[in-house]
C-alpha positions as a printed NumPy array, in Angstrom:
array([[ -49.815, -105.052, -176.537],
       [ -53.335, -103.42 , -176.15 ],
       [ -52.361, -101.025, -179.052],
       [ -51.556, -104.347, -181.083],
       [ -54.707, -105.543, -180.383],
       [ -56.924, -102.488, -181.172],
       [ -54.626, -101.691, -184.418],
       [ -55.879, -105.305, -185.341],
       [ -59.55 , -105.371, -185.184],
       [ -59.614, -101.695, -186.379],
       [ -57.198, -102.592, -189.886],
       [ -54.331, -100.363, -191.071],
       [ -52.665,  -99.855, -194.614],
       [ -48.914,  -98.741, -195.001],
       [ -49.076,  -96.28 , -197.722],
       [ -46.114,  -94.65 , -200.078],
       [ -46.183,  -90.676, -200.814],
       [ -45.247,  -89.647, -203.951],
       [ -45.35 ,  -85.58 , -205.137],
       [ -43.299,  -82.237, -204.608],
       [ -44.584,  -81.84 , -201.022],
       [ -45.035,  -84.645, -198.884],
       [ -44.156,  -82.365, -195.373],
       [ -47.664,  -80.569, -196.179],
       [ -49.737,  -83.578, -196.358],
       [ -48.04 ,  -84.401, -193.474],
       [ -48.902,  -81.251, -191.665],
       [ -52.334,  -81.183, -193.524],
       [ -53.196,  -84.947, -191.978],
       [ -51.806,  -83.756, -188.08 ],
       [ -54.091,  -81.102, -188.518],
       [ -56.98 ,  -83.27 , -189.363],
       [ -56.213,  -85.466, -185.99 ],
       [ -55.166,  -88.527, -188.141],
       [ -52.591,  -90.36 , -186.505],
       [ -49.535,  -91.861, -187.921],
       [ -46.999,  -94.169, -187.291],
       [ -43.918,  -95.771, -188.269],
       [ -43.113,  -92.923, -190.853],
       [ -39.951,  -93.992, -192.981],
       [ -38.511,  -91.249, -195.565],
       [ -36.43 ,  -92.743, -198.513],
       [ -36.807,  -92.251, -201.907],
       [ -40.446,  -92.086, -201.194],
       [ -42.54 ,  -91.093, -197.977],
       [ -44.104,  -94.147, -196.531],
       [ -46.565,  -94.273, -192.877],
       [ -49.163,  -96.197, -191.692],
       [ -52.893,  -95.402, -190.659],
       [ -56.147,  -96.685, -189.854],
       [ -57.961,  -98.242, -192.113],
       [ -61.034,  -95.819, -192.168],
       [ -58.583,  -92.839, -192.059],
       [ -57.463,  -93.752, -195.391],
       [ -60.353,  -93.274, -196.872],
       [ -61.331,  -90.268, -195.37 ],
       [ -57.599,  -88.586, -195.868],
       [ -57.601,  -89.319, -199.749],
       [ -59.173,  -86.188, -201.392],
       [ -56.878,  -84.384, -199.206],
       [ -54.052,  -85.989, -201.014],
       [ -55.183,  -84.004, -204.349],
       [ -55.012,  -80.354, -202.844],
       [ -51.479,  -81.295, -201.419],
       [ -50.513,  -82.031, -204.785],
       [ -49.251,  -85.974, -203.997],
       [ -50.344,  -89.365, -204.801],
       [ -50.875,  -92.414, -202.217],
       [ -50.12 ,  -95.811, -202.914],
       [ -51.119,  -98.611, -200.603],
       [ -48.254, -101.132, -200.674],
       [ -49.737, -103.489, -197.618],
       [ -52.836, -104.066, -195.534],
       [ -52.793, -105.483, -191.937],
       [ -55.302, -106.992, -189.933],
       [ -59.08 , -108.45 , -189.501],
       [ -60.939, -106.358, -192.129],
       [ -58.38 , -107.432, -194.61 ],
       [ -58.738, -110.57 , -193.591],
       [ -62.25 , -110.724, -193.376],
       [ -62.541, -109.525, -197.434],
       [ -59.692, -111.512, -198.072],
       [ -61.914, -114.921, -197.612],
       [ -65.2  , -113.003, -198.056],
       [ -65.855, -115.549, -201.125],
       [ -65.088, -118.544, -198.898],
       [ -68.254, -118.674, -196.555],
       [ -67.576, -122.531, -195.211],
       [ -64.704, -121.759, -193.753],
       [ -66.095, -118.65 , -191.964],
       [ -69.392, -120.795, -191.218],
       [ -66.714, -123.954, -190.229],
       [ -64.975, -121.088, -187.587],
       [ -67.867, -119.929, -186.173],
       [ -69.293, -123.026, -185.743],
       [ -65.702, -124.308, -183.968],
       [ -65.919, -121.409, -181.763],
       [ -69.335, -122.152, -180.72 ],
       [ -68.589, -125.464, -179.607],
       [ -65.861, -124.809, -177.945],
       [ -67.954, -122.518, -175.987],
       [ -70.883, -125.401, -175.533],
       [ -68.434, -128.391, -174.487],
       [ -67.03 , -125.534, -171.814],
       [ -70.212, -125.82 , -170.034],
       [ -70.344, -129.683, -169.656],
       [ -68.116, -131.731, -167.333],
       [ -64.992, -133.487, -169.395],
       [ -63.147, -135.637, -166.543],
       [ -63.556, -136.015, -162.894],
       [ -60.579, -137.274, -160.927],
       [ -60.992, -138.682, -157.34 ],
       [ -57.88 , -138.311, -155.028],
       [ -57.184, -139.51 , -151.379],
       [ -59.622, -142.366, -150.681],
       [ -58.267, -145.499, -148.597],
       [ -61.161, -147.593, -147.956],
       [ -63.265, -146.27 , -150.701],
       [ -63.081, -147.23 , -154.257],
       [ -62.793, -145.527, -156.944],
       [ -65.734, -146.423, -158.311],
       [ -67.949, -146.296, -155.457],
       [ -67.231, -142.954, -155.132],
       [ -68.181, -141.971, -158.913],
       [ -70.988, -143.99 , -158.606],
       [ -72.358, -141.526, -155.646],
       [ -71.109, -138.514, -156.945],
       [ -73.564, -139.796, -160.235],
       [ -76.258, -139.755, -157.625],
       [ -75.559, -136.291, -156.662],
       [ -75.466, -134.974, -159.492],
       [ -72.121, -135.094, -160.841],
       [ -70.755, -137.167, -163.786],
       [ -69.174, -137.199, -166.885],
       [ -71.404, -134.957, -169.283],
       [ -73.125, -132.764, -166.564],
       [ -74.166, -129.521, -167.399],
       [ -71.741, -127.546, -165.38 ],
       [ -74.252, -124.819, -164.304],
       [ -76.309, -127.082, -162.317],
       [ -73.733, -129.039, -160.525],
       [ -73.731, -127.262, -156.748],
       [ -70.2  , -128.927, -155.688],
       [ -70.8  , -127.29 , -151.827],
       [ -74.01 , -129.007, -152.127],
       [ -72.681, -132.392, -153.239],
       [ -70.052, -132.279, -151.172],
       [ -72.256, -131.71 , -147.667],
       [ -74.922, -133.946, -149.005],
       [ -71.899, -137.117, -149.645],
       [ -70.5  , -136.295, -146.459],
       [ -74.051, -137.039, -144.395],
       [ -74.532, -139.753, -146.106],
       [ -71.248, -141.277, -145.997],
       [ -69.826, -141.453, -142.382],
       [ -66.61 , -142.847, -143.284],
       [ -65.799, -139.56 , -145.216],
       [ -64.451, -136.992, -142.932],
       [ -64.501, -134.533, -145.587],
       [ -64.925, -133.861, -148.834],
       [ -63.668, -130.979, -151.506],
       [ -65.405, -130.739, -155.288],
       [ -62.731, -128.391, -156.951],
       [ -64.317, -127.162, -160.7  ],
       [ -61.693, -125.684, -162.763],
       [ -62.668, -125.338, -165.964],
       [ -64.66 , -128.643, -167.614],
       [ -62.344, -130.604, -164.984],
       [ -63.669, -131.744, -161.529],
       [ -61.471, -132.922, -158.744],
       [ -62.687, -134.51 , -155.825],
       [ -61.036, -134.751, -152.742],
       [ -61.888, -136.726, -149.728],
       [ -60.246, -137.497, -146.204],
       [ -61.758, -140.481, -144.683],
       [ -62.576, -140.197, -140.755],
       [ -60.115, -142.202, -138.75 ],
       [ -62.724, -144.293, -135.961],
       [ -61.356, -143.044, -132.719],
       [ -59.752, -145.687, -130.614],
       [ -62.007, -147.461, -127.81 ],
       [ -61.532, -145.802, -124.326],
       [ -62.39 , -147.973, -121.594],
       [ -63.579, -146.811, -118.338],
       [ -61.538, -147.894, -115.938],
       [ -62.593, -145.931, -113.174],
       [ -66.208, -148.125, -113.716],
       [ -66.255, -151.429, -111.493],
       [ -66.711, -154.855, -112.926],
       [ -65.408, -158.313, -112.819],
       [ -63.902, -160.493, -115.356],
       [ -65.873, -163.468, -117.368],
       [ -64.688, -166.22 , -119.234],
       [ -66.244, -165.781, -122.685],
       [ -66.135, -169.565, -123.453],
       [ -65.332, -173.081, -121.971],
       [ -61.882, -173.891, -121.881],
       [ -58.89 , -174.564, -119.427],
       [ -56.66 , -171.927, -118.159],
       [ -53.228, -171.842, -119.339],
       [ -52.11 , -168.502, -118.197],
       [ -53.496, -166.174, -116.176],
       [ -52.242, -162.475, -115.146],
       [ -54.505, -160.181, -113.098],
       [ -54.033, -156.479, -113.305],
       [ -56.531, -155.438, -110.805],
       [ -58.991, -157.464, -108.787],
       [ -59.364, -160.319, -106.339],
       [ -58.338, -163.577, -108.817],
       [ -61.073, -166.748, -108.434],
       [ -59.723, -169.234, -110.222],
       [ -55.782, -170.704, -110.495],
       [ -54.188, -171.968, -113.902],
       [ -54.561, -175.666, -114.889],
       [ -58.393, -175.44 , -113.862],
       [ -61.264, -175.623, -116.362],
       [ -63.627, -172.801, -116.3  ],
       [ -67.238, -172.836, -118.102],
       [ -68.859, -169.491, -120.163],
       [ -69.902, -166.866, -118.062],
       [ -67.962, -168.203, -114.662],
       [ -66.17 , -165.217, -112.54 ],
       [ -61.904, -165.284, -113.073],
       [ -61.601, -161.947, -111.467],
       [ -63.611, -160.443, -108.902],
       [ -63.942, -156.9  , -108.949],
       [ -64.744, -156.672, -105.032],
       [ -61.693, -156.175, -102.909],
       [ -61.475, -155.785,  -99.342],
       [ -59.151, -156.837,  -96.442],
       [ -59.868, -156.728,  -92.642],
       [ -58.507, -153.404,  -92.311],
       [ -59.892, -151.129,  -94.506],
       [ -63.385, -153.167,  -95.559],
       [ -64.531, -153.818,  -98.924],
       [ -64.327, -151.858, -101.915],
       [ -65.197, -151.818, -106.011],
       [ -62.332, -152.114, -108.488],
       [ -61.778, -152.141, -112.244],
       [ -60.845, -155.769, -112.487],
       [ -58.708, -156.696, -115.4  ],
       [ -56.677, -159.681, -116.143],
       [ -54.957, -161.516, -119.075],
       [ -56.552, -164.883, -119.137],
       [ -54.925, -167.584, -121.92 ],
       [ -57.099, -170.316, -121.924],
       [ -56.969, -173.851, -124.382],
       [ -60.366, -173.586, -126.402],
       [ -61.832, -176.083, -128.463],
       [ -64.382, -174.463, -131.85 ],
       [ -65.786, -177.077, -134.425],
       [ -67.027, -176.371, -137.743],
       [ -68.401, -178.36 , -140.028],
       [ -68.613, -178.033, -144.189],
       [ -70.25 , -179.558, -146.32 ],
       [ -70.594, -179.93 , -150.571],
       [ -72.835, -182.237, -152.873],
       [ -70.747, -185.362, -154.097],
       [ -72.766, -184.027, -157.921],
       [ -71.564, -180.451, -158.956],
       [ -73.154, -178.161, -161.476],
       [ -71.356, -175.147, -162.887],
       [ -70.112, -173.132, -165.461],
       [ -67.35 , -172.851, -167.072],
       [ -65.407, -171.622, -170.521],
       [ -65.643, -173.562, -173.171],
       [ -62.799, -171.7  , -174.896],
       [ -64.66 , -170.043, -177.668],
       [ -63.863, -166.283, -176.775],
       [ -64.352, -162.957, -179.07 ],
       [ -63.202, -159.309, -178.948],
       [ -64.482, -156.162, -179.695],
       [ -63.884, -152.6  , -179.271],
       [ -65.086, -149.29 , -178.948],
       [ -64.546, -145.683, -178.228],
       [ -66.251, -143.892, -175.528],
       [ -66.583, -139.64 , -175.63 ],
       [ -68.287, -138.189, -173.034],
       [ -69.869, -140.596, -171.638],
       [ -71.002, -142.343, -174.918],
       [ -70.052, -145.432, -175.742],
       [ -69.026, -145.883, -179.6  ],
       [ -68.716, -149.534, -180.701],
       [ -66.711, -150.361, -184.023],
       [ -66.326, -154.015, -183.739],
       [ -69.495, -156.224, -183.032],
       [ -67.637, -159.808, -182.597],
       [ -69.536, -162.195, -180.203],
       [ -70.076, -165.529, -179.195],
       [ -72.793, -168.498, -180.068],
       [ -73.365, -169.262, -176.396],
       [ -76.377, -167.81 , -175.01 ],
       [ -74.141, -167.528, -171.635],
       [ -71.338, -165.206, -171.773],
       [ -68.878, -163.28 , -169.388],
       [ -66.978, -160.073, -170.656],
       [ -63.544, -158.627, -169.132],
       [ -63.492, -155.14 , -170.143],
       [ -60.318, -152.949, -170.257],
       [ -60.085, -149.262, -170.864],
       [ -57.714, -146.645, -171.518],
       [ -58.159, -143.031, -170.895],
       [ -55.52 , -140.783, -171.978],
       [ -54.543, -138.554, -168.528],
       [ -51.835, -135.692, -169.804],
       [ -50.7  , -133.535, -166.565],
       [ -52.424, -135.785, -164.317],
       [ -56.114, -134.574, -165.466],
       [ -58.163, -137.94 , -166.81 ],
       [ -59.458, -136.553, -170.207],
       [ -63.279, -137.711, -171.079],
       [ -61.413, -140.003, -174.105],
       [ -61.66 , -143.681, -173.42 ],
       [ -60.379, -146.756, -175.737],
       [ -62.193, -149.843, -174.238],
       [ -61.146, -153.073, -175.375],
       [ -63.798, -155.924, -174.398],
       [ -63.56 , -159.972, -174.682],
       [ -66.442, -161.84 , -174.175],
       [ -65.761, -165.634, -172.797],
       [ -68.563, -168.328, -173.874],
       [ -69.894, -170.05 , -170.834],
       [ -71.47 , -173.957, -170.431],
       [ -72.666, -175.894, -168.454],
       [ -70.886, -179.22 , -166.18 ],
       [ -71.52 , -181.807, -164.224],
       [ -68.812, -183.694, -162.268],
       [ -68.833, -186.398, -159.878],
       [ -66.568, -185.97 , -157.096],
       [ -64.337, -188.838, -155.624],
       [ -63.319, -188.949, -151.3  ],
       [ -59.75 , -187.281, -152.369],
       [ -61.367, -183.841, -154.244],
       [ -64.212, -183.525, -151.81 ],
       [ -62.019, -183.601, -149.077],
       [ -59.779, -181.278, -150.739],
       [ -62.353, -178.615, -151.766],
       [ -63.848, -179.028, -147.87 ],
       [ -60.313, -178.356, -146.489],
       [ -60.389, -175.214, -148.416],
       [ -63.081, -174.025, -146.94 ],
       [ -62.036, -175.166, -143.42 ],
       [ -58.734, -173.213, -144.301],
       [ -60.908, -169.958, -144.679],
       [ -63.084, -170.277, -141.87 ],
       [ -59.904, -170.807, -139.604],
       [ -58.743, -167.787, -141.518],
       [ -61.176, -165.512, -140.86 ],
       [ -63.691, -166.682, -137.931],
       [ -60.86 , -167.815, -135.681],
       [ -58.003, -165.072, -136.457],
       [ -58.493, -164.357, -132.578],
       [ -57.144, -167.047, -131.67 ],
       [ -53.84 , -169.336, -132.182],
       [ -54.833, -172.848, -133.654],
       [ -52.574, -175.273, -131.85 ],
       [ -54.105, -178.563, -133.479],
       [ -56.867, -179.57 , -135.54 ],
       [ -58.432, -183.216, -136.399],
       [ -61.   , -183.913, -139.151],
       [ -63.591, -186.487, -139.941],
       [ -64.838, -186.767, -143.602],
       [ -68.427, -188.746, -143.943],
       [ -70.114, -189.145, -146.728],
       [ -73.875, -189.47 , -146.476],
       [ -77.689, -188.529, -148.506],
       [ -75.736, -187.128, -151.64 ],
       [ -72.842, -184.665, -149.954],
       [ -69.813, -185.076, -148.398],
       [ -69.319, -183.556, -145.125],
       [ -66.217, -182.493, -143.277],
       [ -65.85 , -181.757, -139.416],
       [ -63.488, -179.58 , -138.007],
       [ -62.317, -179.829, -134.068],
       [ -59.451, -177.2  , -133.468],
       [ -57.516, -176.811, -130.347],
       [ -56.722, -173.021, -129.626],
       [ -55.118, -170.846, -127.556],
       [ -57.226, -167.566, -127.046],
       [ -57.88 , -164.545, -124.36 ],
       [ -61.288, -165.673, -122.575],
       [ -61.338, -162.666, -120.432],
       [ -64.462, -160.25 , -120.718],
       [ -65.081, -157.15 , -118.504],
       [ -68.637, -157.191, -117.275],
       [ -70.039, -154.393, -114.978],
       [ -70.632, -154.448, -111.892],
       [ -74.3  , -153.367, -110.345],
       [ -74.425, -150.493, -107.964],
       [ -74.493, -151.58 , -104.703],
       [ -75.05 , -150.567, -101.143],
       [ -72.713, -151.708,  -98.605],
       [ -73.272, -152.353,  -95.298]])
């Protein structure tokens, strides 16, 4: 293969021999140290040599008393005077080469694998701030560097792997997993009620119990002591800990102007697209709208052969005309768009806790419509809370 290659860039000619004594030429061109190869014998001689042989081997052709004939010519020379007259497309080669060799040094695609909590886009967006993006100059991106420098910043990430092959950059990250609470229980304390409430269940692990079930307790009273003691061995400090299911009662209240303003389509919508290389965004379609206020849903498309995201985009955009409303609201839709809300705040302030009933009271009163929320739960009230160090005596 190596011989292929040097045969190639040097040239060769395969050559006929015609005359009485084509053996001596032979003999005359070992004797010179030209080298031959893939010598046929026929009706005529016929070898190949180097290219710059030939030319030196010729006027020893004369005193051997034969002729040479070059029937073909192989490789880049012959090219290379071959097109000789045809200077674009040696310029348009060169120039191909050379940006191949420029794009090589730039960043093409970066793919980001093995975030959970992090998205995709926050991660690109501080990778940008380190440094690396779609059109960096590969020499200056420092990928141990980026990596340490995301990974203090970022406590989430665990760690972190900036792979460079080529004008491809793969990221990897493993997001720490938050270690699971420990709790002390060789520490003494006692056990609080958190809120009001009436106790419904309770079941005490460790610890001297100070109230009974069916009683109402306030925030902050003692359910389980922590001291412990009996006539025969004294007094002592335990972990207390108890299970303590107590009926709870949370209000809310929500609230919304009986006069909304907003915005809204007004179904007048437009599209346009454009190509994106690099980085750089190329529009060819310039639709739009006639309202000042818009909002645009963008789509794009990157072609990703062999799982590698190439820096080709095709990004589709339609741009929504906005106005502006004003609607009166009736009892019925206030009261609906207020139980909404009540729906989320049970949802997410009170997913502690079991709602076992709920009333509501809708008033309406200086402009806005107001909804309170009583809801009857079910909830754990019990909170450990340490116990000073004391002396006993």
């Amino acid at each position: 293969m190596l011989l292929e290659f040097i045969r190639f860039f040097r040239g060769s000619v395969r050559f006929t021999i015609n005359g009485k004594f084509p053996e001596r030429f032979l003999n005359i061109t070992a004797g010179r140290g030209v080298r031959l190869w893939n010598v046929r014998r026929g009706a005529d001689f016929s070898a190949c040599m180097y290219m710059a042989n030939y030319r030196r081997i010729r006027p020893l052709a004369r005193g051997a008393g034969v002729r040479l004939r070059v029937t073909q010519r192989f490789g880049f020379p012959s090219l290379l005077k071959q097109y000789r007259d045809r200077t674009g497309l040696l310029i348009g080669a060169c120039a191909f080469l050379l940006t191949v060799f420029i794009m090589s040094q730039f960043i093409w695609s970066i793919d980001v694998v093995g975030t959970q909590t992090l998205s995709r886009t926050e991660v690109l967006a501080l990778l940008r701030e380190n440094g690396l993006y779609v059109g960096a100059f590969k020499p200056f991106v420092d990928d141990t560097a980026i990596a340490h420098e995301m990974m203090l910043s970022r406590p989430e990430i665990g760690w972190m792997a900036v792979n460079l092959t080529g004008s491809y950059a793969s990221v990897e990250i493993k997001e720490e997993t938050p270690p699971p609470e420990v709790k002390d229980i060789a520490a003494p304390c006692n056990v609080k009620a958190t809120r009001d409430g009436r106790v419904i269940r309770l079941n005490a692990y460790e610890g001297t119990t100070e109230v009974e079930e069916g009683s109402g307790v306030v925030a902050g009273q003692l359910l389980v002591s922590g001291v412990m003691g009996s006539p025969e061995v004294g007094e002592r400090l335990v972990h207390a800990d108890a299970l303590v299911i107590a009926e709870t009662v949370h209000e809310a209240s929500f609230s919304v102007p009986d006069h909304l303003t907003g915005i809204r389509p007004n179904g007048e919508f437009a599209e346009r697209r454009s190509a994106e290389l690099f980085g750089l965004r190329l529009p060819y379609g310039f639709a739009g709208v006639s309202s000042e206020r818009s909002v645009v849903l963008e789509r794009k498309e990157s072609p990703a052969p062999m799982d590698v995201t190439l820096p080709l985009a095709s990004v589709s955009e339609k741009v929504y005309a906005l106005e502006e409303f004003e609607r009166s609201l009736d009892e019925k839709t206030a009261e609906g768009l207020l139980l909404q809300q009540s729906e989320l705040y049970e949802t997410f302030a009170l997913c502690d806790c079991t709602v076992t009933n709920r009333s509501t009271r809708l008033t309406h009163n200086g402009g806005q419509y107001t909804l309170c929320v009583t809801y009857t739960c079910e909830e754990d009230i019990a909170e450990s809370v340490p116990i000073g160090t004391y002396t006993l005596g």
